[in-house]
TORPA-965004 format. One record per residue (C-alpha): x, z, y; residue in one letter; chain. Coordinates in steps of 0.2 Angstrom, whole numbers, plus 5000, padded with zeros to 4 digits. Example, Ala and Ser with C-alpha at 12.3 -4.5 7.8 and 13.67 -1.06 7.14 Angstrom:
+------+------+------+-----+-------+
|   c1 |   c3 |   c2 | res | chain |
+------+------+------+-----+-------+
| 5062 | 5039 | 4978 |   A |     A |
| 5068 | 5036 | 4995 |   S |     A |
+------+------+------+-----+-------+
This chain:
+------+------+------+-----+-------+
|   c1 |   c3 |   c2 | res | chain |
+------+------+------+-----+-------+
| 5491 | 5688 | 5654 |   X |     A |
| 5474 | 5687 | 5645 |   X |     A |
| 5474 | 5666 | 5643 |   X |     A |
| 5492 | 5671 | 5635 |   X |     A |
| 5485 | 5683 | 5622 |   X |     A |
| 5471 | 5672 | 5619 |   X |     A |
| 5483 | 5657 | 5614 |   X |     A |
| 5495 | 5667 | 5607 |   X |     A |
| 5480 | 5674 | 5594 |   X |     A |
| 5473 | 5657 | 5590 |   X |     A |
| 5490 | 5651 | 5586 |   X |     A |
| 5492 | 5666 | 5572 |   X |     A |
| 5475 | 5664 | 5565 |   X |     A |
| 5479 | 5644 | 5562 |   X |     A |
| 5495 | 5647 | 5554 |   X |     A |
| 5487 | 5659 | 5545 |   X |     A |
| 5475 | 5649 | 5537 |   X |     A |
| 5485 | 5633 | 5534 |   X |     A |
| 5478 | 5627 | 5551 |   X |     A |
| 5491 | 5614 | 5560 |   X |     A |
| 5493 | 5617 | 5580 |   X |     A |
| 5494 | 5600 | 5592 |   X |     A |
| 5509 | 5593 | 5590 |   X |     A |
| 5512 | 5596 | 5571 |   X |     A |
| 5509 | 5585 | 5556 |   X |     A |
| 5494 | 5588 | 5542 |   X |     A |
| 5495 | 5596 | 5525 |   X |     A |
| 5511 | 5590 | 5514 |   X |     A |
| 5510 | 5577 | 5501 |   X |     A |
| 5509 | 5583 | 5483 |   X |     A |
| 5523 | 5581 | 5471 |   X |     A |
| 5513 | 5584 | 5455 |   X |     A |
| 5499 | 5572 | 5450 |   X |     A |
| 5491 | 5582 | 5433 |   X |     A |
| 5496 | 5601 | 5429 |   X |     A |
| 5492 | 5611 | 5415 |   X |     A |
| 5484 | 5627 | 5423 |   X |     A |
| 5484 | 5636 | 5405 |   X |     A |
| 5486 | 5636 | 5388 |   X |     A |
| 5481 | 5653 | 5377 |   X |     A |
| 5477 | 5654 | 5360 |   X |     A |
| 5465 | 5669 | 5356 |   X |     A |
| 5467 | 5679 | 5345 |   X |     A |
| 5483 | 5681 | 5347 |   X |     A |
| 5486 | 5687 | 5331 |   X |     A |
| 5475 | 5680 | 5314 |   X |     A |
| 5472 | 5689 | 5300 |   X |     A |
| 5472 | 5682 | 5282 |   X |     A |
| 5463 | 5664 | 5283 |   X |     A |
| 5455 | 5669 | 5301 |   X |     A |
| 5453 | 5654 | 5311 |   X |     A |
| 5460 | 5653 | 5329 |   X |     A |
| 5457 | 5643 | 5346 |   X |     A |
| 5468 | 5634 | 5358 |   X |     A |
| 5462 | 5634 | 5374 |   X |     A |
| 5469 | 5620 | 5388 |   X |     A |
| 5463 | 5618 | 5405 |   X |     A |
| 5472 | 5603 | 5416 |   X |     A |
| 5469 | 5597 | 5434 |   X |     A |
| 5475 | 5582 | 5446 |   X |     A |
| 5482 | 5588 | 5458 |   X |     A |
| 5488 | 5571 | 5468 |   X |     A |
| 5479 | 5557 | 5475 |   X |     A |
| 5474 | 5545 | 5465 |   X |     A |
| 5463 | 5547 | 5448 |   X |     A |
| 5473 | 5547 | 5431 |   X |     A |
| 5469 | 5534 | 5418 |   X |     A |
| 5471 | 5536 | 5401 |   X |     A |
| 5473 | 5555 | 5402 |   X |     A |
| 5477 | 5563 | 5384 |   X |     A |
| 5483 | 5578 | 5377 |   X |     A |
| 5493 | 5579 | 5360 |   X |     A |
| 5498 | 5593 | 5349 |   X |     A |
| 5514 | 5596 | 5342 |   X |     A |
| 5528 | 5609 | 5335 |   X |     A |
| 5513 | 5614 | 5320 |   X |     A |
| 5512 | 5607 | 5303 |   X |     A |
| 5494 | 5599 | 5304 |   X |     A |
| 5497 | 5590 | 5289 |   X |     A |
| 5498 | 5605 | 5276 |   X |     A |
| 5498 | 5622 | 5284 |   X |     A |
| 5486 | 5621 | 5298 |   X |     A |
| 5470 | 5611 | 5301 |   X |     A |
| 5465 | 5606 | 5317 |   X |     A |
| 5451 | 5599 | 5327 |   X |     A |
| 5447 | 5595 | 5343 |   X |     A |
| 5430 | 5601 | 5352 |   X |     A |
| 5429 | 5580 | 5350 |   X |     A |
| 5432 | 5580 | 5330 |   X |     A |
| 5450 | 5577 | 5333 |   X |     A |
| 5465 | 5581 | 5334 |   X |     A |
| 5470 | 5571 | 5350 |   X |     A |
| 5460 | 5574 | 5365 |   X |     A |
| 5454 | 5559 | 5378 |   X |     A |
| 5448 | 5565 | 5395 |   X |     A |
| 5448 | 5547 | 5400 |   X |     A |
| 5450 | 5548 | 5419 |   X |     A |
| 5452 | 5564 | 5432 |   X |     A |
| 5451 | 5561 | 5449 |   X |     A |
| 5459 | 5568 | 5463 |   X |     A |
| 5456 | 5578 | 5475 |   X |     A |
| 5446 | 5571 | 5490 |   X |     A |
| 5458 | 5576 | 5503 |   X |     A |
| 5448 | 5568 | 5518 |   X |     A |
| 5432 | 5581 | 5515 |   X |     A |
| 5442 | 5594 | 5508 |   X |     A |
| 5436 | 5594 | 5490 |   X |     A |
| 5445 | 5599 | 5478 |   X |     A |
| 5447 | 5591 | 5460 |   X |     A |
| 5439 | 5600 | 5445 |   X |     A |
| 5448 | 5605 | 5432 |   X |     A |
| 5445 | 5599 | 5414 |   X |     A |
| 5445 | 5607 | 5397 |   X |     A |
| 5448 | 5607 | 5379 |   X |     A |
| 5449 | 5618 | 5365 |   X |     A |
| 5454 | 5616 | 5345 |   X |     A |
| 5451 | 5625 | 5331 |   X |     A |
| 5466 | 5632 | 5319 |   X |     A |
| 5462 | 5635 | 5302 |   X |     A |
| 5477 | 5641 | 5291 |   X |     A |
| 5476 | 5632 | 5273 |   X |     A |
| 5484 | 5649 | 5265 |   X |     A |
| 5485 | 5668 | 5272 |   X |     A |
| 5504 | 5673 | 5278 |   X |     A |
| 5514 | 5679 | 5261 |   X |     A |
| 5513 | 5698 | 5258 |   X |     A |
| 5525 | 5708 | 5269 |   X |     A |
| 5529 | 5692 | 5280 |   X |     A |
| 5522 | 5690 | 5297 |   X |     A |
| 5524 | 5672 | 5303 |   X |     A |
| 5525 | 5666 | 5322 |   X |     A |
| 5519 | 5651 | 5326 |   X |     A |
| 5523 | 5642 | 5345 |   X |     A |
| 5510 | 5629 | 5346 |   X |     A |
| 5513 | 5614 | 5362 |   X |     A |
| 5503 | 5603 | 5370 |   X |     A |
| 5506 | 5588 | 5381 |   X |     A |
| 5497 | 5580 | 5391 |   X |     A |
| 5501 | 5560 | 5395 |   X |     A |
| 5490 | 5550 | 5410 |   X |     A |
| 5495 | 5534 | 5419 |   X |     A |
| 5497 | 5535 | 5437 |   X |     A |
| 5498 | 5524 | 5453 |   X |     A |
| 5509 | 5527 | 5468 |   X |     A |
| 5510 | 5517 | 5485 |   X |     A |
| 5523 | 5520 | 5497 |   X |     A |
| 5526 | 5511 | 5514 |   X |     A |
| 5538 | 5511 | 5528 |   X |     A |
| 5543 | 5502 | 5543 |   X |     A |
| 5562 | 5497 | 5548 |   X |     A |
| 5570 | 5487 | 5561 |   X |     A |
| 5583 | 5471 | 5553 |   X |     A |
| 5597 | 5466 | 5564 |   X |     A |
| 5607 | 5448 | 5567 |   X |     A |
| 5627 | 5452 | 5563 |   X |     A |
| 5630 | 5445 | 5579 |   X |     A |
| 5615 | 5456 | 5587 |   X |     A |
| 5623 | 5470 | 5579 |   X |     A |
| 5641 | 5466 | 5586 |   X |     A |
| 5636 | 5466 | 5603 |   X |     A |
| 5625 | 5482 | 5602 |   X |     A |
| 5641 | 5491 | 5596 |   X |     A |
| 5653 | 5483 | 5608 |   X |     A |
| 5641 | 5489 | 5620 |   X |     A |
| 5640 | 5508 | 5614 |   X |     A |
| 5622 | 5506 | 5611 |   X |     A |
| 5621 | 5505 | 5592 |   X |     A |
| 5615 | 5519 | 5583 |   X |     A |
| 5608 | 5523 | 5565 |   X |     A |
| 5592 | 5532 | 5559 |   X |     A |
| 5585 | 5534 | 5542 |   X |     A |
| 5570 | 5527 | 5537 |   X |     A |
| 5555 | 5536 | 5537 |   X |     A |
| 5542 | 5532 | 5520 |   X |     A |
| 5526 | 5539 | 5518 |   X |     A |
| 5520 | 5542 | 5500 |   X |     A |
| 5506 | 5545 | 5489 |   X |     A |
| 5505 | 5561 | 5483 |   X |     A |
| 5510 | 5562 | 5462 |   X |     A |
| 5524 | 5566 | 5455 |   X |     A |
| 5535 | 5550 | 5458 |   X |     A |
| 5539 | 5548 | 5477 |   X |     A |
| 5551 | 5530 | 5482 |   X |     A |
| 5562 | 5529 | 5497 |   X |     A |
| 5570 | 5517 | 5507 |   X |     A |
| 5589 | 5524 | 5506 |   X |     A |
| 5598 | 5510 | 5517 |   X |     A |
| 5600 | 5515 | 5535 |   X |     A |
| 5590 | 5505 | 5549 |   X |     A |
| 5593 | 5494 | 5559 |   X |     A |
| 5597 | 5483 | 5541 |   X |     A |
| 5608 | 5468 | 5546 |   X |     A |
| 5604 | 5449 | 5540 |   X |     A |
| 5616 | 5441 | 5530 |   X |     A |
| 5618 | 5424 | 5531 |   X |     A |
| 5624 | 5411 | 5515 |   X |     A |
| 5624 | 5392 | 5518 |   X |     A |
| 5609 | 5391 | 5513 |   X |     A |
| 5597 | 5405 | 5519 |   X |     A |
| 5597 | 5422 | 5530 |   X |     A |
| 5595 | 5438 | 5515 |   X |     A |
| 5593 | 5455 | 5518 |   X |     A |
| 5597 | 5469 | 5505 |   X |     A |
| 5585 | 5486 | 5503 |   X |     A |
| 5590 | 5499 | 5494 |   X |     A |
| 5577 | 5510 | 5484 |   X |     A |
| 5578 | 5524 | 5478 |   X |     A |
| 5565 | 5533 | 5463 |   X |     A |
| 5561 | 5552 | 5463 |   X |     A |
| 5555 | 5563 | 5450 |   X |     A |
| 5548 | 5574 | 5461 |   X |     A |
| 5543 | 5588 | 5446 |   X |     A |
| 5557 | 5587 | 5433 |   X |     A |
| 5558 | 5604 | 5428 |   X |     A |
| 5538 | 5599 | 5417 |   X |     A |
| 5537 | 5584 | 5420 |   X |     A |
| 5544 | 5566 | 5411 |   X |     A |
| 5541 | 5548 | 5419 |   X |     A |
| 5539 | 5535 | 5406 |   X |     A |
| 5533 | 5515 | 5407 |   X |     A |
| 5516 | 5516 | 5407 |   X |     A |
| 5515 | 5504 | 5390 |   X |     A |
| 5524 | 5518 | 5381 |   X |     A |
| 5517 | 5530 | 5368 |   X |     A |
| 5522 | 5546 | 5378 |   X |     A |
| 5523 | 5556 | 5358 |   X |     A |
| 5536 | 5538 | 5353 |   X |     A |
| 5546 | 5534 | 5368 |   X |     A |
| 5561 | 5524 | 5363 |   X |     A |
| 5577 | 5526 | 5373 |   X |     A |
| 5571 | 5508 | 5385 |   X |     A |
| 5556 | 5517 | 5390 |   X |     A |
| 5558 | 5534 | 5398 |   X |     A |
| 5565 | 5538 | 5413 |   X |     A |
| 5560 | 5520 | 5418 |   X |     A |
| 5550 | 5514 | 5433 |   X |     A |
| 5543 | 5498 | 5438 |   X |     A |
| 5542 | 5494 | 5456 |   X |     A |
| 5534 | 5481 | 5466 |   X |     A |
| 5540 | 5478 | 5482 |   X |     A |
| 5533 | 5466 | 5497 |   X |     A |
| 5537 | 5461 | 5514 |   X |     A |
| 5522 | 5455 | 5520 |   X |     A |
| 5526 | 5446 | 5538 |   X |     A |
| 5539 | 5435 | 5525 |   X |     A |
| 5528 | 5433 | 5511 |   X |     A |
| 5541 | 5438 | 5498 |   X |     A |
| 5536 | 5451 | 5486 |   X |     A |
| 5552 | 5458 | 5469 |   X |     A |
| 5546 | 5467 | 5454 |   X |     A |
| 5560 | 5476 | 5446 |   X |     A |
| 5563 | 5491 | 5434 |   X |     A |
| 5573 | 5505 | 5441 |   X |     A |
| 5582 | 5518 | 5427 |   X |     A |
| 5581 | 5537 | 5435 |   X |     A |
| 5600 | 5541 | 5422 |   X |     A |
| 5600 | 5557 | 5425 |   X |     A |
| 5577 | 5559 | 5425 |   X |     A |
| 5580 | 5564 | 5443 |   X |     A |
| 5585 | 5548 | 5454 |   X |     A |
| 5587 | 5531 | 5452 |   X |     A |
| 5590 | 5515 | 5465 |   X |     A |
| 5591 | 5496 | 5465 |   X |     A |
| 5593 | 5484 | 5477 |   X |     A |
| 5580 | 5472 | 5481 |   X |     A |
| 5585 | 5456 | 5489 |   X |     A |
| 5572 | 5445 | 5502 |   X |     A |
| 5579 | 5428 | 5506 |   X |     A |
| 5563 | 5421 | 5518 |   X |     A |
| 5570 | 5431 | 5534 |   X |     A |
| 5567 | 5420 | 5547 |   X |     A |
| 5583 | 5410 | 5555 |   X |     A |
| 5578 | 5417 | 5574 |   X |     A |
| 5579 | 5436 | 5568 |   X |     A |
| 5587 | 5444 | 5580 |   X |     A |
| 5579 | 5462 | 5581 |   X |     A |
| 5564 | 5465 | 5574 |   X |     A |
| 5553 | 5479 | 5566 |   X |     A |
| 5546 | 5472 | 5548 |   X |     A |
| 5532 | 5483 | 5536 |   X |     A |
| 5537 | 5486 | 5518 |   X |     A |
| 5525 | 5488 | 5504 |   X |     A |
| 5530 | 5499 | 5487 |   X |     A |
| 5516 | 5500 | 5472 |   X |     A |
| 5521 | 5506 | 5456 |   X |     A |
| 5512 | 5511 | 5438 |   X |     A |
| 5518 | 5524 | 5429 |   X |     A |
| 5516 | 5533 | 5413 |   X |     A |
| 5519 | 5553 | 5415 |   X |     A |
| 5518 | 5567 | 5404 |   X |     A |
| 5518 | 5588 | 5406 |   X |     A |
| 5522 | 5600 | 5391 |   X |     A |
| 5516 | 5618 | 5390 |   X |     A |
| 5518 | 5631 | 5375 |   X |     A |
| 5510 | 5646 | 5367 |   X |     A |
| 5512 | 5658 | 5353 |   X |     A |
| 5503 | 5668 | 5339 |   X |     A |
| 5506 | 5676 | 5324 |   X |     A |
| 5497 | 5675 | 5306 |   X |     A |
| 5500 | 5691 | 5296 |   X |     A |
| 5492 | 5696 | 5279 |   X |     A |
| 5474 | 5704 | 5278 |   X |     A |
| 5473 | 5721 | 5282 |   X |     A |
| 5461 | 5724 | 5269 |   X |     A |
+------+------+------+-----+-------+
């Protein structure tokens, strides 16, 4: 009864502190890549010509560093009404890269900062309080690997495992990344081999996820995330190899509704003896990605 007790306490304080027990599998992938911890402008009200801050604090929360990481304001007239500047002289902000988490020593990645400057170029008209909702987003470039293995089948293979009552169908299991954009294998295994006159082919369906919709928006990673034109969001590029055949397809895959998106990659180097085998697949993708946050303020007339 006391070994019971004993066991049963260790296993409350491991689920407790986000311990796994035997038997289990390790911490869950992440499905953001950079967040946007906060974003406050202080003071939150201006009097007159007072100047005001923003204040931005970001941190990569996936796996691999982000290149290219900016941030852009937006939804303020910096042109006439307001001028802004960056802790950096400018109005755009370049972090560069932030790296990621190091999962295997149990570090955590550091946030980053920035702040700018708003000075109002006139007071707020007598009587007239103005509110003001100035945004932020932050764009980085992102890399995601994803691999899987799955078993191909012969028709005629296939045929007699059914005619036998043996067949049965299993979903293909892929391990991803962590970062915002996650890519599947949706075909069910065991795939079966086509043949042609020519050639044995063999037809993988993949499927792209927007794994943080509600902030976030996938974009080709050559795209100005402030311009995109209707051909470049929503869009990812995917690489694709089998490596025991030597064949690799590069193809763009549209997510319509900024969710999901699929295509069909075709391999025509399966071998002519395939009867039933297990074969590795290889994903690799770059990706453009940008978060939006927003704040307020008001500017009201001086008070004296």
């Amino acid at each position: 009864m006391e070994i019971y007790k004993i066991m049963v306490l260790v296993a409350v304080i491991a689920l407790a502190s986000g311990c796994t027990l035997p038997g289990e599998t390790g911490t869950a992938v992440s499905t953001k890549g950079i967040v946007i911890n906060s974003l406050s402008f202080n003071p939150s009200q201006l009097e007159g010509m007072d100047e005001g801050v923003l204040a931005l604090e970001i941190q990569n929360l996936g796996s691999v560093t982000a290149r290219d990481v900016k941030a852009y304001i937006y939804g303020m007239d910096t042109s006439n009404a307001w001028t802004v500047v960056s802790d950096q002289g400018t109005i755009d902000y370049d972090f560069g890269e932030l790296n990621a988490p190091d999962v295997v020593n149990n570090i955590p990645s550091f946030p980053a900062t920035a702040t700018w400057t708003f000075t109002p170029t006139s007071p707020a008209p007598e009587g007239v309080p103005l509110e003001y909702n100035p945004a932020v987003r932050v764009c980085y470039n992102y890399n995601a690997t994803a691999t899987a293995k799955f078993t191909v089948i012969s028709k005629e293979e296939l045929k007699q495992e059914r005619n036998r009552g043996s067949l049965t169908y299993t979903d293909v299991s892929t391990r991803n990344s962590g970062g915002p954009i996650s890519i599947d294998i949706t075909s069910r295994q065991p795939i079966v081999v086509s043949s042609t006159q020519t050639a044995k082919t063999l037809a993988v369906n993949v499927k792209v996820t927007n794994n943080d919709l509600t902030t976030g928006v996938v974009y080709l990673p050559t795209a100005d995330c402030m311009k995109l034109g209707s051909g470049e969001f929503n869009r990812v590029e995917v690489t694709v190899k089998i490596p025991s055949i030597g064949e690799t397809h590069t193809g763009t895959i549209l997510l319509s509704d900024g969710k999901t998106g699929s295509k069909t990659f075709t391999f025509s180097n399966i071998p002519n003896d395939v009867v039933k085998q297990d074969m590795d697949i290889i994903f690799k993708t770059t990706y453009g990605y940008s978060v939006d946050a927003s704040t307020r303020f008001m500017q009201i007339e001086d008070s004296l």
